[in-house]
N, C-alpha and C positions, 0 to 999 in steps of 0.2 A: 697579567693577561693569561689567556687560556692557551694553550699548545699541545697538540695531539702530540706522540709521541711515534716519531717516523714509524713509515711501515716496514719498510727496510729491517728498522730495531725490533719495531714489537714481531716480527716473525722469527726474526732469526734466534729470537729468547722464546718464545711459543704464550707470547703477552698477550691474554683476549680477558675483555670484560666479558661480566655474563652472557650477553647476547653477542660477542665474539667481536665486538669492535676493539682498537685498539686504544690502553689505558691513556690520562692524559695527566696533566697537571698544571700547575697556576705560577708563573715567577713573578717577584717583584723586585726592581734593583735595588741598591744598599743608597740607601736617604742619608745625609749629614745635614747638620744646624745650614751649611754654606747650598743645598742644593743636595742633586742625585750625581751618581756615580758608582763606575763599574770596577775600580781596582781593589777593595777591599779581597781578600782569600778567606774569609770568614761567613760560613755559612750555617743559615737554621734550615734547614730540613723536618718538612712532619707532615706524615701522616694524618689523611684525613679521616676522621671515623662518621657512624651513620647506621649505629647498629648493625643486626647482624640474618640474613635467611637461614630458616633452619633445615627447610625440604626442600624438593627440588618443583614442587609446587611453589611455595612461597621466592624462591628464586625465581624462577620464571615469571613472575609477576613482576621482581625488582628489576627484570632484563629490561624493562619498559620504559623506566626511567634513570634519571640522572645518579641513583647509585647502585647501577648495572649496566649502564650505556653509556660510552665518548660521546656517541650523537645525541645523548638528552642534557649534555652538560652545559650549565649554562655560562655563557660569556660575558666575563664580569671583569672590572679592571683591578678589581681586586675583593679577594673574601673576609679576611675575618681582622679585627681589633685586638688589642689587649698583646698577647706577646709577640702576635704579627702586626703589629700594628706600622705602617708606613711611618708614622710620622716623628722625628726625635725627639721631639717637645712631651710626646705621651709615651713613648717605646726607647728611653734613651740607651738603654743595654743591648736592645738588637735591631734598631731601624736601620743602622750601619750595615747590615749584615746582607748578603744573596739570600731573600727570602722563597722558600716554596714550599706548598703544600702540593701534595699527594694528589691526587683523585682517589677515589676509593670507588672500586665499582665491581668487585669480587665477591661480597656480603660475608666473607671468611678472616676478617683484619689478616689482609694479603698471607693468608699459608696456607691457600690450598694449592694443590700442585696433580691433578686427578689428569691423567694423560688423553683422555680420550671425553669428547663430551657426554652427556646425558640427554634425552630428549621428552619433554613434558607429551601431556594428553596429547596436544595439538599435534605432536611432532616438531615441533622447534627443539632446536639444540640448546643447550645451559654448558659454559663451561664455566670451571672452579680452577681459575692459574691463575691465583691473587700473588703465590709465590715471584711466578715469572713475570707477571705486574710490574713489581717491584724492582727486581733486576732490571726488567728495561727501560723503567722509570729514569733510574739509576744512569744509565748506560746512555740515557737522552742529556744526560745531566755533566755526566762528564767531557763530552762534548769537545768543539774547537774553541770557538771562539765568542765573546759578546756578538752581536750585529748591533752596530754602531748608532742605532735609534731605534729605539722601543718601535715604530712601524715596519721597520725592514723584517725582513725573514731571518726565525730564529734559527741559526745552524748550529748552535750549540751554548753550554753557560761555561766552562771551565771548572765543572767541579775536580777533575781530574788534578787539577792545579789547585785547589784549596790548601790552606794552610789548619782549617780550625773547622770540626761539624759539629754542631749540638743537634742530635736525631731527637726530634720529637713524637708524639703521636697522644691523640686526642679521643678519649671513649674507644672506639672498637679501634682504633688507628694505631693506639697507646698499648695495646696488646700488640697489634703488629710490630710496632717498633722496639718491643721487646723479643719478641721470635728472631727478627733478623737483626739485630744491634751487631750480632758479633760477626755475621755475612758480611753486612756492612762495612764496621771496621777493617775486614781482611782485603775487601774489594779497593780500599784508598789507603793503602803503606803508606804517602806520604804525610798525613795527615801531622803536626805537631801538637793536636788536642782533639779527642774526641770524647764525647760524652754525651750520657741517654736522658730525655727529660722524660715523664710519662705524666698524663694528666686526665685526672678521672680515671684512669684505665685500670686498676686496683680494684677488678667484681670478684667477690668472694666467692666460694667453691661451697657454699652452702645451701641445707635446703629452707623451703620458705616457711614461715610461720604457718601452723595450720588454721585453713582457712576456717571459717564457719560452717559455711554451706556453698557446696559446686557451684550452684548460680549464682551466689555474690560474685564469684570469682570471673565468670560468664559475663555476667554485667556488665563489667569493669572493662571488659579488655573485648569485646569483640559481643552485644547480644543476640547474636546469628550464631557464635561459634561452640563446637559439641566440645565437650570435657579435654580432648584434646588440646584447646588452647590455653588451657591450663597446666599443662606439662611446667613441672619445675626444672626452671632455667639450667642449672646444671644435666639435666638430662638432654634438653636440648642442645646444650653444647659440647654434649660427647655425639650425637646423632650429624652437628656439623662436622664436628672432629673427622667422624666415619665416610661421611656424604662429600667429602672436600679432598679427602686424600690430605687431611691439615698436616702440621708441622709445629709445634711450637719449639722454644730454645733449646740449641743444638743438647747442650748437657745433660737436659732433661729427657730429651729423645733417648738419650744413652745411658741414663741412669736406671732408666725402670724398663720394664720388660714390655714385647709386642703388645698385651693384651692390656696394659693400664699405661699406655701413653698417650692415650686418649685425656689422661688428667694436665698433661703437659697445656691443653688449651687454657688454661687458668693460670692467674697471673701468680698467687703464690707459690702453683710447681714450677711453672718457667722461671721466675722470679730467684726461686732459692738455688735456683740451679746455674743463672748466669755465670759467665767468665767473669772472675773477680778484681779485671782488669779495667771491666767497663762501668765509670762512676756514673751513678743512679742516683737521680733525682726523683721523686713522688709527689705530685701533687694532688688532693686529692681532701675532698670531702668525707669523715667516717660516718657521716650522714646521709651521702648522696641522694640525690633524689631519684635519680634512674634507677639506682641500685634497690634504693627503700619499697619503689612499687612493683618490680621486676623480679628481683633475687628475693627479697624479700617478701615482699606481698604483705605487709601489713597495713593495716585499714581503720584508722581511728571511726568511730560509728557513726561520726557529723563532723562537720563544723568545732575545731575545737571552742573557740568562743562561745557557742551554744551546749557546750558541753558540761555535765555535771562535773562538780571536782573529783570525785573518785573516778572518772574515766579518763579524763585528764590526765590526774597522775599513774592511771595502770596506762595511757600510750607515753606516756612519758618515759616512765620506766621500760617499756618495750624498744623506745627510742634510743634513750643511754646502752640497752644488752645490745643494740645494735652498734654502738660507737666505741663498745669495750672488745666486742667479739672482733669489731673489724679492726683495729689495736694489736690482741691479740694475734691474729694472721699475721699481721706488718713483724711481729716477735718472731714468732714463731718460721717465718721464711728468711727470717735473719738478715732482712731488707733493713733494720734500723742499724747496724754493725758494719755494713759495707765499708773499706776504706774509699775514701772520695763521695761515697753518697750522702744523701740526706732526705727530707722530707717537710713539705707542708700541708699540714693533716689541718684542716677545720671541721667545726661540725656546721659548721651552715648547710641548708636542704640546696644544694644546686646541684649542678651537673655541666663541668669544663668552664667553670667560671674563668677560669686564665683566658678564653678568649672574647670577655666582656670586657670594655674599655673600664666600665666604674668599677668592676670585681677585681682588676688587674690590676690596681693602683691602690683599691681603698680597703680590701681584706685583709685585716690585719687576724695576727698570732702569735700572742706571746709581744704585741706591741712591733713585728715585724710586719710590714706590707709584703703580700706574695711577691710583688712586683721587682720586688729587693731583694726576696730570700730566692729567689731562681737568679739574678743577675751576678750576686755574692758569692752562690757556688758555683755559678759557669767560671765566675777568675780566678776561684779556690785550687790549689794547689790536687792535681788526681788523688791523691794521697792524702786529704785532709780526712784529722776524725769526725766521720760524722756528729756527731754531738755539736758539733759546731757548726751544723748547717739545718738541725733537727726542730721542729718546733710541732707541736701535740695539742689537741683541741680541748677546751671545757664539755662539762656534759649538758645537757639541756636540763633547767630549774623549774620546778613545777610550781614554785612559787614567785616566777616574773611575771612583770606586767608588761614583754616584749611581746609581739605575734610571735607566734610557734613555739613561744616560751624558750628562747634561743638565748644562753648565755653570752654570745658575741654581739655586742651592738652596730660590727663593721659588717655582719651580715649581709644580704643584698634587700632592700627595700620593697623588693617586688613581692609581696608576702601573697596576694590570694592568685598569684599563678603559678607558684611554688609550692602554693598549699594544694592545690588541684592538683600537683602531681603526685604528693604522700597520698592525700583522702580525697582520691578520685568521685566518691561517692556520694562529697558535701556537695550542697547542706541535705542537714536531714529532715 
C-alpha cells in the first residue's frame, strides 16, 4: 500500500518532491508458505528509479506527475515482481522479508540537497531535496510500531528494530542507493547485516558514439527538439549534478576536489570510492538497453533481420566494444575485488530485468539464475571473495541464428520491443 510520509517528518527533515509535496512510499508485509506476518526483523529496502530531469524546465514539467508529486502517485496494493515479489512460491529468498520501495519524486536519484527552491517561467517553485527525501523516508520507516491490519492507520513499520537491511535501488534508484548506502548504514547501528544490492544502475561515464548526422539524433528522441536534446548524457549529469546541489558517495565527495566532484554523479566514481565495509552486489546488463540508446546512442541502420551481413557484423562488433568497455569500468573501479561483493553481468538488451517475474527466475549466467546469485550472496558471509559470487556475460555472435544474435538463449523473449529500444529507427 501507498503511505505519504507524515508531515510532521517530511518538514522537520526539509523532505519536498518537486513540486513541494511530501515524499511517499509503498510497504508490503513479509509473506511465508503458512500466510502473512509482521515479526520477521529482516528487511529489503529500494529505491525507486525513473530516470532522471536535467533543467529546471524539464523538472517542472516532471512536478506534474507521479515522479515529481505525492499527489500524482498512484495507489496500488502493490508495485513490482521479481525480487519484490510478494509471493514465496516465486520470491522465496525475500517474500519473508518488510518489503518497501521508495517513491522517487526528486528527478536527481535522491542527492540533491539545494536549500532554497528555483522557480520556472511560470513562477512555480521546483525544489531539488531528493537527499532529505531520503532521510525522512527513512525516519517514517523506523517508526513505532506495525498497525495491527493492513487497513488501520500506518503509525510506523519498526525499522528502527530491524535485525538485517539489503538497500536496494533500481536504474536511477540504484545510483541513489549508492550515494547514501553509507548514511544509511550509520542511521541503523543496530543492524546485524547490511548489505547494497544495485540493479541496472552501473551508467557509464562515457561519451556516445558519434552520431551520423544532428537530425538522426533529433529523430530519435524528440522531432521538435533543437541540438540541445542531444547533449551527451554525461554532460547532462554534471548540469544535474550543478542544478540539484547533488552529492554523491561520501568518499568520493572527499577524494577529489570542489570543481570535479561533479564526476562523483557516476557510478564508477561513487562506486570505487565506497566504504569498503559495505558489500556490493551488481546486477546489471553490459548491454543494457537504456544505457545502449541513451549513453550510448548507437543505431544499427534497420532492422537487423533486414540487414546486410557486413552491417550486421560492424553493429555487432559495436555491440561486444560496448560489453567489453563496460567490463572494463566494472575493473578498473575495483568493483569486481570488493571483499563480500559480487556481480551479475549479462549481455541480454534489457533494462532492471530483476523486477520481471520471468527475468528473475529464468536469466541464467554461467548456468546460475539471477534469482539465486542475489539470494547466495545476501547469506554469503560480508567478507566473502567475490569470485565466488561473480559471474560475466558472453559477447554477442554475429553468426547466431538468435534475435539480436544474443549468445544467451535465457535472454528475455520479448525481442521486437527490445529491439525498439537499441534501433529506435527500425524498420528501414
Amino acid at each position: 500500500m501507498l503511505h505519504t510520509v507524515d508531515l510532521a517528518i517530511a518538514e522537520a527533515h526539509g523532505a519536498r518532491c518537486l513540486d513541494g509535496s511530501p515524499p511517499w512510499f509503498y510497504y508490503d508485509r513479509p509473506r511465508s508458505p503458512g500466510g502473512s506476518g509482521s515479526n520477521n526483523a529482516s528487511w529489503l529496502v529500494m529505491l525507486d528509479g525513473g530516470a532522471w530531469c536535467y533543467s529546471l524546465d524539464e523538472c517542472a514539467a516532471r512536478a506534474t506527475n507521479g515522479l515529481g508529486s505525492s499527489l500524482q502517485a498512484k495507489q496500488r496494493s502493490w508495485v513490482y515482481s521479481g525480487l519484490l515479489d510478494p509471493s514465496p512460491a516465486h520470491n522465496p529468498a525475500f517474500a519473508s522479508f518488510h518489503r518497501v520501495l521508495l517513491g522517487y519524486c526528486d528527478g536527481g536519484s535522491f542527492a540533491g540537497n539545494r536549500e532554497a527552491a528555483l522557480h520556472d517561467s511560470s513562477g512555480r517553485p521546483v525544489w531539488f531535496r531528493g537527499r532529505r527525501n531520503l532521510d525522512a523516508q527513512l525516519e517514517a520507516l523506523r517508526g513505532l510500531s506495525l498497525a495491527p491490519t493492513p487497513s488501520a492507520a500506518l503509525r510506523g513499520l519498526g525499522l528502527a528494530d530491524g535485525a538485517e537491511l539489503l538497500l536496494a535501488g533500481g536504474s536511477a534508484g540504484g545510483l541513489g542507493a549508492l550515494f547514501s548506502a553509507e548514511r544509511v548504514r550509520a542511521r541503523l547501528p543496530q543492524l546485524s547485516r547490511f548489505k547494497l544490492l544495485l540493479l541496472s544502475a552501473f551508467f557509464l561515464h562515457r561519451q556516445p558514439e558519434p552520431l551520423p548526422r544532428a537530425a538522426a539524433c533529433r529523430r530519435t528522441f524528440d522531432p521538435a527538439a533543437s541540438s540541445a536534446a542531444c547533449t551527451p548524457w554525461p554532460d547532462k549529469m554534471r548540469a544535474l549534478y550543478e542544478l540539484m546541489h547533488a552529492s554523491g558517495a561520501p568518499g568520493c565527495e572527499r577524494a577529489l576536489p570542489a570543481t570535479e566532484r561533479w564526476r562523483c554523479i557516476f557510478a564508477n566514481e561513487s562506486g570505487a570510492r565506497l566504504d569498503g565495509g559495505v558489500p556490493l552486489f551488481l546486477v546489471n546488463s553490459a548491454h543494457d538497453s537504456w544505457q545502449t540508446a541513451n549513453v550510448w546512442r548507437t543505431y544499427p541502420r534497420c532492422r537487423w533481420s533486414r540487414c546486410a551481413a557486413a552491417d550486421v557484423a560492424r553493429d555487432v562488433r559495436t555491440s561486444n566494444r560496448m560489453i567489453r568497455s563496460f567490463l572494463a569500468d566494472l575493473h578498473a573501479a575495483g568493483l569486481l575485488r570488493r571483499p563480500g561483493g559480487g556481480a551479475f553481468i549479462s549481455s541480454c538488451n534489457e533494462h532492471v530485468a530483476s523486477l520481471s517475474a520471468a527475468d528473475y527466475g529464468s536469466t541464467l549466467v554461467g548456468g546460475t539464475a539471477m534469482a539465486s546469485a542475489i539470494a547466495r550472496w545476501w547469506h554469503a558471509p560480508a567478507d566473502a571473495p567475490p569470485e565466488q559470487h561473480t559471474y560475466l556475460p558472453c559477447e554477442l555472435d554475429p553468426a547466431s541464428r538468435a534475435p539480436h544474435y544474443e549468445c544467451n538463449p535465457t535472454c528475455s523473449t520479448k525481442r521486437r520491443r527490445r529491439l525498439r529500444q537499441e534501433c529506435p529507427g527500425w524498420p528501414c
